[in-house]
TORKOL-4160 file (C-alpha; in steps of 0.2 Angstrom, whole numbers, padded with zeros to 4 digits, m for minus):
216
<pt num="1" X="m0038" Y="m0137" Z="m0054"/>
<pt num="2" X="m0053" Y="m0126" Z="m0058"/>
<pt num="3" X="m0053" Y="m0118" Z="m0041"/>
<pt num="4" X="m0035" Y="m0114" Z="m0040"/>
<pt num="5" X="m0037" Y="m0105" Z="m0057"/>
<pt num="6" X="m0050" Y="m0093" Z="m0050"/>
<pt num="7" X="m0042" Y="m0092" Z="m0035"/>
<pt num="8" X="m0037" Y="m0073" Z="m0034"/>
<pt num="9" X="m0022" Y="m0073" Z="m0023"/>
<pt num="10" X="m0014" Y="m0057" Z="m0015"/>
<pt num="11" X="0000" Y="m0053" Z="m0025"/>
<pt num="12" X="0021" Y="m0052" Z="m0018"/>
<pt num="13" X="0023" Y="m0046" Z="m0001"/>
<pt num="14" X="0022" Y="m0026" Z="m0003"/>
<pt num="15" X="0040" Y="m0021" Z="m0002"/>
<pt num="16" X="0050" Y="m0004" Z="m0011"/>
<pt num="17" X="0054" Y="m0012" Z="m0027"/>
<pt num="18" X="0035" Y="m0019" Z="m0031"/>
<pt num="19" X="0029" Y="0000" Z="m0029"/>
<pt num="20" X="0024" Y="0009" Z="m0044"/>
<pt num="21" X="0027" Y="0026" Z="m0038"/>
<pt num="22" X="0018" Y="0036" Z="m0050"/>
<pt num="23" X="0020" Y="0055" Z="m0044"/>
<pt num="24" X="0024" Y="0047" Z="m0025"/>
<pt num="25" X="0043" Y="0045" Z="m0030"/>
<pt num="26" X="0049" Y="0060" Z="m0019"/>
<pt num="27" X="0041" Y="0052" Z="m0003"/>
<pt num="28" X="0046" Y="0034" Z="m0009"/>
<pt num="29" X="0064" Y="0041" Z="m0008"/>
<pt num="30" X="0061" Y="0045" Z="0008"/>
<pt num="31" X="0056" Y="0031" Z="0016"/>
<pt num="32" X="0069" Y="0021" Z="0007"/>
<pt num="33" X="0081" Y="0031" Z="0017"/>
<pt num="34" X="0073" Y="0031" Z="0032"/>
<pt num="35" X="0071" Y="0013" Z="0034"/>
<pt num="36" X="0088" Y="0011" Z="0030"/>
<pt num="37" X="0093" Y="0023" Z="0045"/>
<pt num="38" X="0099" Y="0037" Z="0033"/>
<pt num="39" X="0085" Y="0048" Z="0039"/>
<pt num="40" X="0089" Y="0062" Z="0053"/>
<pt num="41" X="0069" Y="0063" Z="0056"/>
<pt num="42" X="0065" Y="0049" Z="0067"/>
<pt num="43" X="0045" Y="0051" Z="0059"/>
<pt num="44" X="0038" Y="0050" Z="0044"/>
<pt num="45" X="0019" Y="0054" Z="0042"/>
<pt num="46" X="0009" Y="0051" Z="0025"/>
<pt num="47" X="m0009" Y="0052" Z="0020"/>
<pt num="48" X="m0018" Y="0049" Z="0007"/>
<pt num="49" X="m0035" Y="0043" Z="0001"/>
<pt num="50" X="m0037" Y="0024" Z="0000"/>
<pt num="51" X="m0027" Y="0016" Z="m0013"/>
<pt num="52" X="m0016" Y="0028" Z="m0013"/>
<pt num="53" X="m0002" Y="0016" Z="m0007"/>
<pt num="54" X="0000" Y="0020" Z="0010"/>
<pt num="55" X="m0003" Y="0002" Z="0019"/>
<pt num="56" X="0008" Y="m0005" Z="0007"/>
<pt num="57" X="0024" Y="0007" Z="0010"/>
<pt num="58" X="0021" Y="0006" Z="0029"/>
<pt num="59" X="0023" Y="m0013" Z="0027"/>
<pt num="60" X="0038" Y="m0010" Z="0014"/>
<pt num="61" X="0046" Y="0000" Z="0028"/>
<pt num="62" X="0045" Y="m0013" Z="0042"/>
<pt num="63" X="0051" Y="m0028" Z="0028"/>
<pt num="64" X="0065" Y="m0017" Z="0026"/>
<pt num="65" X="0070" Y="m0018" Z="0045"/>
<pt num="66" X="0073" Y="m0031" Z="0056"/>
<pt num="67" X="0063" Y="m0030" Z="0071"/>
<pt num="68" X="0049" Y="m0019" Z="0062"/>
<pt num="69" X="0032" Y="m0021" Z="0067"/>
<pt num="70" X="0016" Y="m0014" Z="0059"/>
<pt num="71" X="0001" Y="m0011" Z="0067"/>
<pt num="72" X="m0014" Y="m0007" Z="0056"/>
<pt num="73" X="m0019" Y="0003" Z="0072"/>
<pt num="74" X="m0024" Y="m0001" Z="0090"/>
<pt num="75" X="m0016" Y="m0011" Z="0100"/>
<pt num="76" X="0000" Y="m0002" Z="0101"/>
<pt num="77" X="0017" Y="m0010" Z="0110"/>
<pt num="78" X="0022" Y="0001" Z="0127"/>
<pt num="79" X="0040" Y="0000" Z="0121"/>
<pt num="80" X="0045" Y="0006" Z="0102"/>
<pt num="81" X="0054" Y="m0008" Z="0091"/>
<pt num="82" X="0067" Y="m0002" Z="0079"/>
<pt num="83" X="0054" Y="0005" Z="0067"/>
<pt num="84" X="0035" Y="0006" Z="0070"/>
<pt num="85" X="0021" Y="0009" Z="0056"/>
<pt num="86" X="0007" Y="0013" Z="0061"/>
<pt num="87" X="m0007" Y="0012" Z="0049"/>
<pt num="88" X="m0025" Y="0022" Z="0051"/>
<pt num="89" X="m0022" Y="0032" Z="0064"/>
<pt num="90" X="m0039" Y="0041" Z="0060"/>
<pt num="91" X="m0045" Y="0024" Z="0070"/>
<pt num="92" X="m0036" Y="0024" Z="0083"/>
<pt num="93" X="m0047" Y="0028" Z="0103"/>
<pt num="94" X="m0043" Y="0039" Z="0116"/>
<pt num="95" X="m0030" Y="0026" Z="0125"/>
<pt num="96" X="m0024" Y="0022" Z="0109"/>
<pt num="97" X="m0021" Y="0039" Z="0103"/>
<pt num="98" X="m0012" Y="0042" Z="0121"/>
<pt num="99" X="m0001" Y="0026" Z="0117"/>
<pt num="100" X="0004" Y="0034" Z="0102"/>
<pt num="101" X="0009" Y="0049" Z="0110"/>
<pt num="102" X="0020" Y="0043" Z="0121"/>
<pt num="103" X="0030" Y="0032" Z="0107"/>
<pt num="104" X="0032" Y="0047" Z="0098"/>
<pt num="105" X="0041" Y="0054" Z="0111"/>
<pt num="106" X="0052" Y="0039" Z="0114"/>
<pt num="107" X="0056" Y="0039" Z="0094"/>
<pt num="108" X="0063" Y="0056" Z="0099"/>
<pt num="109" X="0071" Y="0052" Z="0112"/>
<pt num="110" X="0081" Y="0041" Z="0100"/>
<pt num="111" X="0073" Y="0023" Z="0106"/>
<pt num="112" X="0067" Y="0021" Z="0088"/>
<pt num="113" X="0056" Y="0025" Z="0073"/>
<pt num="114" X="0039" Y="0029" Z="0069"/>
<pt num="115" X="0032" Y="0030" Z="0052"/>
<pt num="116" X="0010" Y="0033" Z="0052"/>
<pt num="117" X="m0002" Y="0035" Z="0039"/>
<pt num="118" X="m0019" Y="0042" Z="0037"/>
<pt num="119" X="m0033" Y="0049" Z="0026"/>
<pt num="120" X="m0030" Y="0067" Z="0031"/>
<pt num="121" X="m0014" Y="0081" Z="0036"/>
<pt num="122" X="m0011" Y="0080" Z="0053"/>
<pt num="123" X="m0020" Y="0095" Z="0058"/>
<pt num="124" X="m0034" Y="0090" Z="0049"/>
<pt num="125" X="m0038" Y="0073" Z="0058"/>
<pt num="126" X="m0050" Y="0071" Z="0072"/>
<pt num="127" X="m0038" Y="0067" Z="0088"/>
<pt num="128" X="m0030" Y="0075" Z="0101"/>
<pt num="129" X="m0023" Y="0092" Z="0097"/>
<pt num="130" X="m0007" Y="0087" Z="0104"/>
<pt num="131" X="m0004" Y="0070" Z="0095"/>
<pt num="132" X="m0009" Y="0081" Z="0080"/>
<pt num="133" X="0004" Y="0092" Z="0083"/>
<pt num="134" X="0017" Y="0078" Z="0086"/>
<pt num="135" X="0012" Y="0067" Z="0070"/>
<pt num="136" X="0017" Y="0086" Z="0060"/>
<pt num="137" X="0034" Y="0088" Z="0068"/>
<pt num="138" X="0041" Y="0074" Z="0057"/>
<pt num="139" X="0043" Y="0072" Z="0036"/>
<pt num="140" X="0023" Y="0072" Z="0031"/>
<pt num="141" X="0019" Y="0066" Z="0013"/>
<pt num="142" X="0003" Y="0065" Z="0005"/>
<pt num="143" X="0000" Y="0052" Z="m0009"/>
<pt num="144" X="m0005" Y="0053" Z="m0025"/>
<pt num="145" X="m0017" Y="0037" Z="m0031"/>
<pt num="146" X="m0008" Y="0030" Z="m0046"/>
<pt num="147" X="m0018" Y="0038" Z="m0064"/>
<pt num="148" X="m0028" Y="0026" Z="m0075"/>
<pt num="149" X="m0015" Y="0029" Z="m0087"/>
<pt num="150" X="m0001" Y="0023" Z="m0075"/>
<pt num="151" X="m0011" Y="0007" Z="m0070"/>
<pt num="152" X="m0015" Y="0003" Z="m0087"/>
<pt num="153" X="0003" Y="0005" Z="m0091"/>
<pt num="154" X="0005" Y="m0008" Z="m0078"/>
<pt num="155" X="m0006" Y="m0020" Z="m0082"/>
<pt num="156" X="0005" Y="m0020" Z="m0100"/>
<pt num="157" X="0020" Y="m0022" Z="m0092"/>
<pt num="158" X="0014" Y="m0037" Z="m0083"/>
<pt num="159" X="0003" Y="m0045" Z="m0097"/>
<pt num="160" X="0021" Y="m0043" Z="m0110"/>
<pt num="161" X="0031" Y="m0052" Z="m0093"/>
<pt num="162" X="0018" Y="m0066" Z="m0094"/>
<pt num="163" X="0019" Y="m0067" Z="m0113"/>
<pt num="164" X="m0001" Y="m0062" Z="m0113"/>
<pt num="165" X="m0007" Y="m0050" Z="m0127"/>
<pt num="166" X="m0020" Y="m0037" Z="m0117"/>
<pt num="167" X="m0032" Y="m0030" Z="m0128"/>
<pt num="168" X="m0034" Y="m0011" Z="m0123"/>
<pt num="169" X="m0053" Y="m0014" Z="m0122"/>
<pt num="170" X="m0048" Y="m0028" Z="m0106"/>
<pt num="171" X="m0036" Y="m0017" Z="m0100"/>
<pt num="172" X="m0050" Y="m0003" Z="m0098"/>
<pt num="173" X="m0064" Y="m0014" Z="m0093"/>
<pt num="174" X="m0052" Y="m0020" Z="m0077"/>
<pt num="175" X="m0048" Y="m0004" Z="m0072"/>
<pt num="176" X="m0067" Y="0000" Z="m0074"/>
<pt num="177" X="m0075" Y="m0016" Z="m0067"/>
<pt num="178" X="m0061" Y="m0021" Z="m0054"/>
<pt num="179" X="m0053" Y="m0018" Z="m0038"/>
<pt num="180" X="m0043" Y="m0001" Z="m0042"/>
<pt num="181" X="m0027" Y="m0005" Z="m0031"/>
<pt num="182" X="m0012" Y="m0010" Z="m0041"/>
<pt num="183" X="m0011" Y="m0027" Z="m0032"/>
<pt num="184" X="m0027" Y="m0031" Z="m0034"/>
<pt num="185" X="m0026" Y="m0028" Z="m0052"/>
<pt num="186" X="m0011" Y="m0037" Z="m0055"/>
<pt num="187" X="m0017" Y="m0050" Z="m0046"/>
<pt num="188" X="m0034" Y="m0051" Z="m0057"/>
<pt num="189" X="m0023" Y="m0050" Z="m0073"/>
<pt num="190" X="m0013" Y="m0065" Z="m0066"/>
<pt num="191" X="m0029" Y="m0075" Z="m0063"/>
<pt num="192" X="m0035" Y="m0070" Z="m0080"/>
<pt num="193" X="m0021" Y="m0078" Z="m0089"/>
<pt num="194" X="m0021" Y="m0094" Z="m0081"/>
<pt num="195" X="m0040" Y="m0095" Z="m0084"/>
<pt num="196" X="m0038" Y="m0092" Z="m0102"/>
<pt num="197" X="m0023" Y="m0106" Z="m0104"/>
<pt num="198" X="m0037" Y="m0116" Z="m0094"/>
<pt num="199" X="m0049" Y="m0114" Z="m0109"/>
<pt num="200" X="m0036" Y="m0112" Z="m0124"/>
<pt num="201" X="m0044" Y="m0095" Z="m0129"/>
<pt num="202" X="m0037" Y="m0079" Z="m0132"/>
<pt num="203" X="m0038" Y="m0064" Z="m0118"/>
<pt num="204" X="m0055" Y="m0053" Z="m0123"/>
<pt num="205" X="m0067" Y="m0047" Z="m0117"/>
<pt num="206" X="m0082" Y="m0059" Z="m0117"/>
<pt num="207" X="m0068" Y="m0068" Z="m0110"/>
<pt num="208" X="m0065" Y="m0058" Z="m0095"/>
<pt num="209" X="m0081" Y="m0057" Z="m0091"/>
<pt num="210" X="m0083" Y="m0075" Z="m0090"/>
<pt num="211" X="m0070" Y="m0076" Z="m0079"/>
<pt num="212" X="m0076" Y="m0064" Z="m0069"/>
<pt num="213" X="m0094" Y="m0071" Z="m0067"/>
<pt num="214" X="m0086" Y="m0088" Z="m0062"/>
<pt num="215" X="m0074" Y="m0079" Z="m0049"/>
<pt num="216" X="m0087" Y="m0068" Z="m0041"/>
């Protein structure tokens, strides 16, 4: 019992509704069109720094169409599917770069839809000038990581769903101590509560840090 307690388990499969948008809502709006086929663009790029949100709204974007396929980079298909998301880009080698390339070109010859991420603007990353150039003819969108103060607000929200009173002194020390993606927080805070029914004790901090000595 004690193992499934510290179990940190990923939480719900990242789709549009189980994104907190924070200042991303613009380019959330976006995508929601766009993988609904609303979307005259047949490419959306975004980029952002890691845990901004951009793997999970590639993978929103692909739950959202049948026939979607994410690629968290190389290899890519030859043919395009319906929608393609195509995470790291910055990753991806010379053939793969080519691959990309070409599926662009097929997204605008109407054979489908591409949306990639990565951690710089298209003209800043470090591949072929052209695949550059193509990746910046589409909707681009940089992210915005979520504030501490939106996180916390979060971790609230979810602790009040669970019926768990979060001292602000926990809430801090997880955004401090923690993985700093929203999943990964949630998922922590989820975790914490069944460990403190587990021990019939309050959520605090000593608390906390018990559980996270045990987890670790």
């Amino acid at each position: 019992m004690r193992q499934l307690i510290l179990d940190i388990r990923p939480d719900a499969p990242p789709q549009f509704d189980n994104f907190l948008p924070g200042q991303n809502a613009e380019a959330v709006d976006a995508l929601i069109r766009f993988a609904g086929g609303q979307a005259a663009e047949p490419l959306i790029y975004l980029w952002g720094e890691t845990g901004s949100g951009k793997s999970h709204l590639l993978r929103a974007c692909t739950a959202a169409v049948p026939g979607g396929v994410y690629r968290p980079g190389a290899p890519l298909p030859e043919s395009l599917p319906p929608l393609l998301a195509v995470d790291d880009v910055d990753a991806l080698g010379p053939e793969a770069q080519v691959g990309l390339f070409d599926l662009i070109n097929q997204a605008r010859e109407g054979a489908g839809r591409i949306v990639a991420a990565g951690s710089l603007p298209p003209a800043r990353l470090a591949l072929r000038r052209d695949l550059t150039t193509r990746l910046g003819w589409g909707l681009v969108f940089g992210l915005r990581p979520l504030t501490d103060q939106e996180r916390a607000a979060a971790l609230r929200s979810r602790a009040a769903a669970r019926g768990m009173h979060l001292p602000d002194e926990v809430a801090a020390y997880l955004l401090n101590h923690c993985r700093r993606d929203l999943p990964g927080l949630l998922a922590t805070l989820d975790a914490l509560d069944l460990f403190s029914l587990s021990r019939k004790r309050a959520v605090t901090l000593p608390l906390l840090r018990e559980f996270l000595q045990q987890s670790g």
